[in-house]
C-alpha positions in Angstrom: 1.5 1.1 4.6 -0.3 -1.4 2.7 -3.4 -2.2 3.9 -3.1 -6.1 4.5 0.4 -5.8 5.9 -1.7 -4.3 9.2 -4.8 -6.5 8.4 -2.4 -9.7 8.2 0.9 -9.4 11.0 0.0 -7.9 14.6 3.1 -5.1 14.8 0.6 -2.5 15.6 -2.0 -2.4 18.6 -5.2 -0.9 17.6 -5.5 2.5 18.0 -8.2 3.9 20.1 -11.0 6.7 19.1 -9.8 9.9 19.5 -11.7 12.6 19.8 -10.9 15.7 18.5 -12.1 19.4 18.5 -12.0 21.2 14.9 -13.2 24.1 13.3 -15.6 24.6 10.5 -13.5 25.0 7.4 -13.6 28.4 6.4 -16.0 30.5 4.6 -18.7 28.2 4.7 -22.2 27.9 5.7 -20.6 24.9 8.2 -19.5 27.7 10.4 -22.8 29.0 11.8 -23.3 25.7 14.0 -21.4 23.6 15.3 -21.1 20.3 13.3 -19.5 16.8 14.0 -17.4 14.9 11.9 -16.2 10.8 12.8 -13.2 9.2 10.8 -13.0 5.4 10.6 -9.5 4.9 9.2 -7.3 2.0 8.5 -3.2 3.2 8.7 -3.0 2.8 12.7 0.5 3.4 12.4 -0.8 7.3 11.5 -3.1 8.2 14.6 -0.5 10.2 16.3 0.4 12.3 13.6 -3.4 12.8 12.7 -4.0 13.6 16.1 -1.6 16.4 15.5 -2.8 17.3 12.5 -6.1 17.6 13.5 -5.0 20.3 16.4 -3.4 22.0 13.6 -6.4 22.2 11.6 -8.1 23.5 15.2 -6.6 26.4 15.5 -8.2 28.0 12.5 -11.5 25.9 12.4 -13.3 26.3 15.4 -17.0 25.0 15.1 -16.5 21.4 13.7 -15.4 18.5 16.4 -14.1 15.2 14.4 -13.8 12.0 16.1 -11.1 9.4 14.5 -10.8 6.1 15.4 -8.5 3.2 13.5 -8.7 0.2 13.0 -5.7 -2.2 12.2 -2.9 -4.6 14.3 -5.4 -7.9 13.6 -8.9 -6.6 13.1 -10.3 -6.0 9.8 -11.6 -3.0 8.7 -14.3 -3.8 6.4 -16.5 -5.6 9.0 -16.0 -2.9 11.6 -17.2 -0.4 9.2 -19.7 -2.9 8.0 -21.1 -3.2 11.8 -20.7 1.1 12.2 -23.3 0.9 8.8 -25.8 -1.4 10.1 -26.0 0.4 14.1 -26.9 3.3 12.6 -23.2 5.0 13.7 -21.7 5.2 10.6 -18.8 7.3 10.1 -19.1 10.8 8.1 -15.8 9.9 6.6 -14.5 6.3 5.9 -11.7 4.3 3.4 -12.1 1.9 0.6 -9.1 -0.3 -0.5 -10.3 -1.4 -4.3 -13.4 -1.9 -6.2 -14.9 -4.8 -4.1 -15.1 -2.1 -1.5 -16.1 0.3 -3.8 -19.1 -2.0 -5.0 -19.7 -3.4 -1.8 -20.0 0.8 0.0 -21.4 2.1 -3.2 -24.8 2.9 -1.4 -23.1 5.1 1.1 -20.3 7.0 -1.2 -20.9 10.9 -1.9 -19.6 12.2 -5.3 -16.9 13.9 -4.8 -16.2 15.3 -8.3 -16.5 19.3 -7.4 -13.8 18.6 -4.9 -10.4 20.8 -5.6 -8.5 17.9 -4.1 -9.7 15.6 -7.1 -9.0 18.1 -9.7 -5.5 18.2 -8.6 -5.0 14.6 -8.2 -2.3 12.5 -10.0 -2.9 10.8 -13.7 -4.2 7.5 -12.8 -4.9 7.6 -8.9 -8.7 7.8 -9.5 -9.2 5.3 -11.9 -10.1 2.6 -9.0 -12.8 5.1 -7.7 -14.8 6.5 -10.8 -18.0 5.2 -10.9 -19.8 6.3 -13.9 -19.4 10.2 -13.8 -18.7 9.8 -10.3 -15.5 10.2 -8.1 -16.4 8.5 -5.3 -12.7 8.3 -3.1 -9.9 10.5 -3.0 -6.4 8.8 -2.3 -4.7 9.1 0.6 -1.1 8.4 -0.6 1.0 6.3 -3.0 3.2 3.5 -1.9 5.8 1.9 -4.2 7.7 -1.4 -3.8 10.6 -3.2 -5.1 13.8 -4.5 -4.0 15.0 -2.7 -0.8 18.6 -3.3 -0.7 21.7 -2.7 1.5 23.9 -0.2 -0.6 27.1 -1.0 1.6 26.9 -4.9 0.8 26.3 -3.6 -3.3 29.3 -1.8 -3.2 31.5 -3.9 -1.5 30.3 -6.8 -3.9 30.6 -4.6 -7.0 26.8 -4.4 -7.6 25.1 -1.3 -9.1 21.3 -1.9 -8.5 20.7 0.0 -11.2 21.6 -1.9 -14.2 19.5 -5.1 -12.6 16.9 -4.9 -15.2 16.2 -8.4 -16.4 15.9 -11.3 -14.6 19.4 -12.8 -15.6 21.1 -9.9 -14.4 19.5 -10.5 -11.1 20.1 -13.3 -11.0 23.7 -12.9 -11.8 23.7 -10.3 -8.9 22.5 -13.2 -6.8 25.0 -15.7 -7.3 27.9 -13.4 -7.0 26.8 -12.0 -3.5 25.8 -15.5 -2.3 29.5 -16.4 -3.6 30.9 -13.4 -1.3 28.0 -13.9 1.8 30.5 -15.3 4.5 32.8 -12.3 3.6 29.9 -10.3 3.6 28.3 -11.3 7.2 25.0 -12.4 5.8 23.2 -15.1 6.4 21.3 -15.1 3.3 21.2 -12.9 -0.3 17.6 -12.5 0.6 14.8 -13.2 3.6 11.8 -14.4 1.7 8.7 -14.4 4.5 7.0 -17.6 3.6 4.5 -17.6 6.2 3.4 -14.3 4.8 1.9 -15.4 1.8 0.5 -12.1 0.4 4.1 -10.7 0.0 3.8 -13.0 -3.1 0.0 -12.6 -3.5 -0.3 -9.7 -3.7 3.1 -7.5 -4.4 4.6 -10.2 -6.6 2.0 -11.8 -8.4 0.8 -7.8 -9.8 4.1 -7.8 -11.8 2.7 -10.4 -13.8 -1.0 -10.7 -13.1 -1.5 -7.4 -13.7 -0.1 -7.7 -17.4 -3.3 -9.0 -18.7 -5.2 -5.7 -17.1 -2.6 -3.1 -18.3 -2.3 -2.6 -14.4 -5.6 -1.9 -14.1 -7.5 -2.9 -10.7 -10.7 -2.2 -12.0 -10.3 -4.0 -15.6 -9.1 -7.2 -13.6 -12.1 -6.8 -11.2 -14.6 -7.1 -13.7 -12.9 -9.7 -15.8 -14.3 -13.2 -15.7 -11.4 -15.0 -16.6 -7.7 -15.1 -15.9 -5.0 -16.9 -18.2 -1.9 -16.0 -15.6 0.4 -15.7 -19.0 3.5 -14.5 -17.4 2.9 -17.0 -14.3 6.6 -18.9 -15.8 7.8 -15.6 -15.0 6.6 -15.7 -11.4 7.7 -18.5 -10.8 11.5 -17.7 -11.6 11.3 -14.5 -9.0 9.8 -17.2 -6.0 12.5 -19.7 -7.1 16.0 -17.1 -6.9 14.2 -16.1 -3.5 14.1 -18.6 -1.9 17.5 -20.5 -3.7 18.9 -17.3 -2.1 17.2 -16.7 0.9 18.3 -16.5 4.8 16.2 -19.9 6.4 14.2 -21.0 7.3 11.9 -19.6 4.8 8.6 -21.6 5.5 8.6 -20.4 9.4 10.0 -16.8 8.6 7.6 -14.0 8.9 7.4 -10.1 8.0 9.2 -9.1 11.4 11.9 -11.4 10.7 12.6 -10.6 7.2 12.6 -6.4 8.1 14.0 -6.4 12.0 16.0 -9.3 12.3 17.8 -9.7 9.0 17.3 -6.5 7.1 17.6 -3.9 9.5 20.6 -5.3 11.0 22.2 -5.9 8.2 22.1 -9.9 7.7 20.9 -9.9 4.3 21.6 -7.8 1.1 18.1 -7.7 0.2 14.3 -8.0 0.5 11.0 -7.6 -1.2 9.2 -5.1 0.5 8.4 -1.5 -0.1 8.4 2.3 1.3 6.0 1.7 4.5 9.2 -0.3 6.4 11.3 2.9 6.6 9.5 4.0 10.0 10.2 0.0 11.6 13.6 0.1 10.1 14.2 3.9 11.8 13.2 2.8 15.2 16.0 0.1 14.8 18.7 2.1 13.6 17.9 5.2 12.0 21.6 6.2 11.0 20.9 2.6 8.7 18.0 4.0 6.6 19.5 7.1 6.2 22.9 6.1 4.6 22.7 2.6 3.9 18.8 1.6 2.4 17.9 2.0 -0.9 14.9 0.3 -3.2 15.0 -0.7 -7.3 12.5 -2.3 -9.3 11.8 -5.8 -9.7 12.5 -6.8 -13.1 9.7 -7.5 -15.3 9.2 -7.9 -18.9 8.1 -5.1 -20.6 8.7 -3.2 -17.3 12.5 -2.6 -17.2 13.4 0.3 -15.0 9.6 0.5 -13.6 8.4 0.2 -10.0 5.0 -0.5 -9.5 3.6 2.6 -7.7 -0.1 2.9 -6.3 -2.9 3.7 -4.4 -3.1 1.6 -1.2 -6.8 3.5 0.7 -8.8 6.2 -0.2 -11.1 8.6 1.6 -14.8 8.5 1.2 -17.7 10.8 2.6 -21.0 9.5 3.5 -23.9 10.3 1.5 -26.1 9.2 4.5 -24.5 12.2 6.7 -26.0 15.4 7.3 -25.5 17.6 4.9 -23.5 20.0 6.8 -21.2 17.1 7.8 -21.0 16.4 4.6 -19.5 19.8 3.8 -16.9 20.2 6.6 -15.7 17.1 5.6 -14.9 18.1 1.9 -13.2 21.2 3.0 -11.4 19.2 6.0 -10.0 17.0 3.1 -9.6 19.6 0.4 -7.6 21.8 3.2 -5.0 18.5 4.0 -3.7 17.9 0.5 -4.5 21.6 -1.4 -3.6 24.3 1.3 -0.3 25.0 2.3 -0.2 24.2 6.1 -2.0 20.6 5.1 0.6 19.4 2.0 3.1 19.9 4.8 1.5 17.7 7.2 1.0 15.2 4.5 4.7 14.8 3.7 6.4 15.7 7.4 3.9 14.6 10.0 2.0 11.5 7.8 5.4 11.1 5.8 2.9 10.2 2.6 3.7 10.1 -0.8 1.7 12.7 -2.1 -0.8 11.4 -4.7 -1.5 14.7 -5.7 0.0 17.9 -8.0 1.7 21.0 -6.1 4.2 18.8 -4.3 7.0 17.9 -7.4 9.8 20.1 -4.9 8.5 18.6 -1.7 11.4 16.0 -0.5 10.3 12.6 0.9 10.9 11.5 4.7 13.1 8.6 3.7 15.1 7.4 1.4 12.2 4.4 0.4 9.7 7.1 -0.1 12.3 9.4 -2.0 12.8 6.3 -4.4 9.0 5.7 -5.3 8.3 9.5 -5.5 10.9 10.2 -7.8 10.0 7.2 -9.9 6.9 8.6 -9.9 7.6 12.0 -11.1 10.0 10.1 -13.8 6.5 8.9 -15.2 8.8 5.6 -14.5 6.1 3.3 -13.0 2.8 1.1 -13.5 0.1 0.6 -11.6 -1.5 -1.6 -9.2 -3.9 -4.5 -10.3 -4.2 -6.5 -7.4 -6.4 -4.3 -5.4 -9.1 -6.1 -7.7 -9.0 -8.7 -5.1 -8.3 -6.7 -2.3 -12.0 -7.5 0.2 -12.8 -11.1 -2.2 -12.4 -13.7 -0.7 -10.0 -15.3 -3.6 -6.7 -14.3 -2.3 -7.0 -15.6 1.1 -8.9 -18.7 0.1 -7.4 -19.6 -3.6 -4.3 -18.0 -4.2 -2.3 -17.4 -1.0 -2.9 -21.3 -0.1 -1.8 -22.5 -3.3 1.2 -20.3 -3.0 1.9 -21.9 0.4 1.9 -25.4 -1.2 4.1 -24.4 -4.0 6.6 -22.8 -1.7 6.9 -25.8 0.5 7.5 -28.4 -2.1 3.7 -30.1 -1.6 2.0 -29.0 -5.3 3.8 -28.0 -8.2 3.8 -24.6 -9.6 1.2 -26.2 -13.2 -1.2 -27.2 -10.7 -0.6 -23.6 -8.7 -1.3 -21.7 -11.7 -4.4 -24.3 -12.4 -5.9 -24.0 -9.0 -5.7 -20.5 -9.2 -7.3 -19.6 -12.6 -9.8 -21.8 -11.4 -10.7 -20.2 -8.8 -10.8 -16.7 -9.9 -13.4 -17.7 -12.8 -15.7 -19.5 -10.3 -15.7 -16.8 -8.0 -16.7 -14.4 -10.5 -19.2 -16.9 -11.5 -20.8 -16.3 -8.0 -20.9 -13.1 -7.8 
């Protein structure tokens, strides 16, 4: 899932360590002591099926014992692995979520550019983590968002998601299902979470902030300014929303939008993206399996696109022995290169695979299906707004001004003013 959804709403308690007993990887050097290797990870929702994994990887890998712990449900990861740094227990293996973290963990990241897994990673997925010559992460998945939709309510109102390319035809989509929604059983078209501000911060605003970038995290990151061109855009996707949404909107959060009124059925659709298939399953699995599916947002010079990306990536210390340092590699070149590991990856961690040798693998659900095949299509764009992902811009600049907006308090000139502003001052300071 994306990072901030776990940073942000508390559906997940934190995980404790686990520790684990591995083997060396292979033919190695690593295999004539016994070396130990710590994980500080941030998808909570994945230590079970890592734990798994890892007694997996065990049973062929005897000399190398690797400890994971994760951090998520309400407690930051950046400042825990911050804190791991400073004590002098920093992990052999750790995540970075964009290029603040990369800059901010650059004194601890390992080139990784011999690695196999990097050599067979996707077009694209690596962009975020080059540094110089340097590969410095190696992505743990892809995640792609969009429109998650009820394909009973579509049919019975005529709909086919897939010729709702343009905003007008949304729109038109809209108004005719809103026309239909007591015949329909729906209390709204769709369940915008307005007290979950980065839904629009983040996922929403990359349609069209990301323009000026060409969808490039790292271009945005080092800009100084941001002109927000398409912001008229934006606003026109927040105003059907919310015209259209189940109420009320201000006081609705993430678990209401996907448990209460998606997943059973009370509206025809939401913004969100592949990571609520497993909360939707434990609702009602027979749902997501015949009745979910996800199409792109429509955006200008984007038609038929879903914006598909890199949400974490791995990182080895360059601080760790360097014996850890070589388990590591192979534990992580074993997960997505050998055959046992690309399993795991798509039927235990149910990832998108962000890497090459998987184009017959078939998804866990029908969310993931959608973003992977858009993926292989070559039908997507990337995602800009990890440039702000660990700045303090979005929580401080953006996401409040989008709050005001959405509750009637500021108008959307003074939004897009307020935010520009921001931006350029904060990369003033830095």
């Amino acid at each position: 899932m994306h990072s901030k959804l776990w940073k942000r709403i508390g559906i997940a308690t934190m995980a404790a360590g686990l520790a684990l007993t591995l083997g060396a990887c292979g033919n190695s050097s690593a295999q004539d002591k016994n070396v130990k290797i710590s994980i500080l990870q941030g998808k909570v929702e994945a230590n079970k099926e890592f734990k798994q994994i890892a007694k997996q990887y065990h049973k062929t890998h005897p000399n190398v014992t690797i400890s994971v712990t994760s951090i998520g449900g309400g407690t930051q990861y950046d400042p825990v692995l911050k804190t791991r740094i400073s004590s002098g227990n920093a992990p052999t293996i750790f995540s970075l979520a964009g290029p603040a973290d990369v800059e901010m963990f650059k004194a601890h990241e390992l080139d990784l550019s011999d690695m196999k897994a990097v050599k067979n990673a996707l077009p694209g997925t690596l962009d975020t983590v080059k540094s110089g010559s340097k590969v410095v992460g190696l992505p743990f998945n892809l995640e792609g968002y969009g429109f998650v939709y009820n394909k009973e309510v579509f049919a019975k109102a005529g709909i086919d998601p897939t010729t709702l390319t343009t905003y007008d035809k949304l729109n038109a989509a809209a108004e005719k299902i809103n026309g239909m929604k007591d015949k329909l059983g729906l209390k709204g078209v769709f369940a915008l979470p307005g007290k979950e501000t980065w839904t629009l911060s983040d996922h929403l605003a990359n349609l069209y902030l990301g323009q000026e970038y060409n969808y490039s995290a790292k271009k945005m990151y080092n800009s100084k300014t941001m002109k927000f061109t398409a912001n008229q855009e934006m606003k026109q996707m927040i105003d059907l929303q919310k015209q259209y949404s189940a109420q009320p909107v201000l006081q609705m959060d993430y678990s209401t939008q996907v448990n209460q009124l998606f997943s059973q059925g009370k509206v025809a659709m939401i913004q969100q993206g592949d990571w609520i298939a497993p909360t939707i399953k434990q609702i009602d699995s027979d749902f997501l399996k015949n009745n979910v599916g996800m199409f792109p947002i429509p955006v200008k010079g984007q038609e038929g696109k879903m914006p598909v990306g890199v949400p974490n990536y791995w990182a080895i210390n360059s601080k760790s022995d360097k014996a850890e340092q070589k388990a590591a590699k192979d534990f992580l070149n074993w997960l997505y290169t050998s055959k046992a590991g690309k399993k795991d990856v798509v039927n235990k961690l149910q990832f998108i695979p962000a890497y090459k040798g998987f184009a017959d693998a078939k998804m866990a659900d029908p969310l993931s299906q959608a973003a992977f095949d858009y993926k292989k299509a070559n039908k997507t764009f990337g995602w800009a707004f990890n440039a702000y992902t660990g700045t303090s811009w979005d929580p401080d600049v953006f996401q409040p001004n989008l709050a005001k907006y959405l509750s009637g308090k500021q108008s959307w000139d003074t939004t897009v003013k307020n935010s520009t502003a921001g931006w350029k001052k904060q990369q003033a300071d830095q």
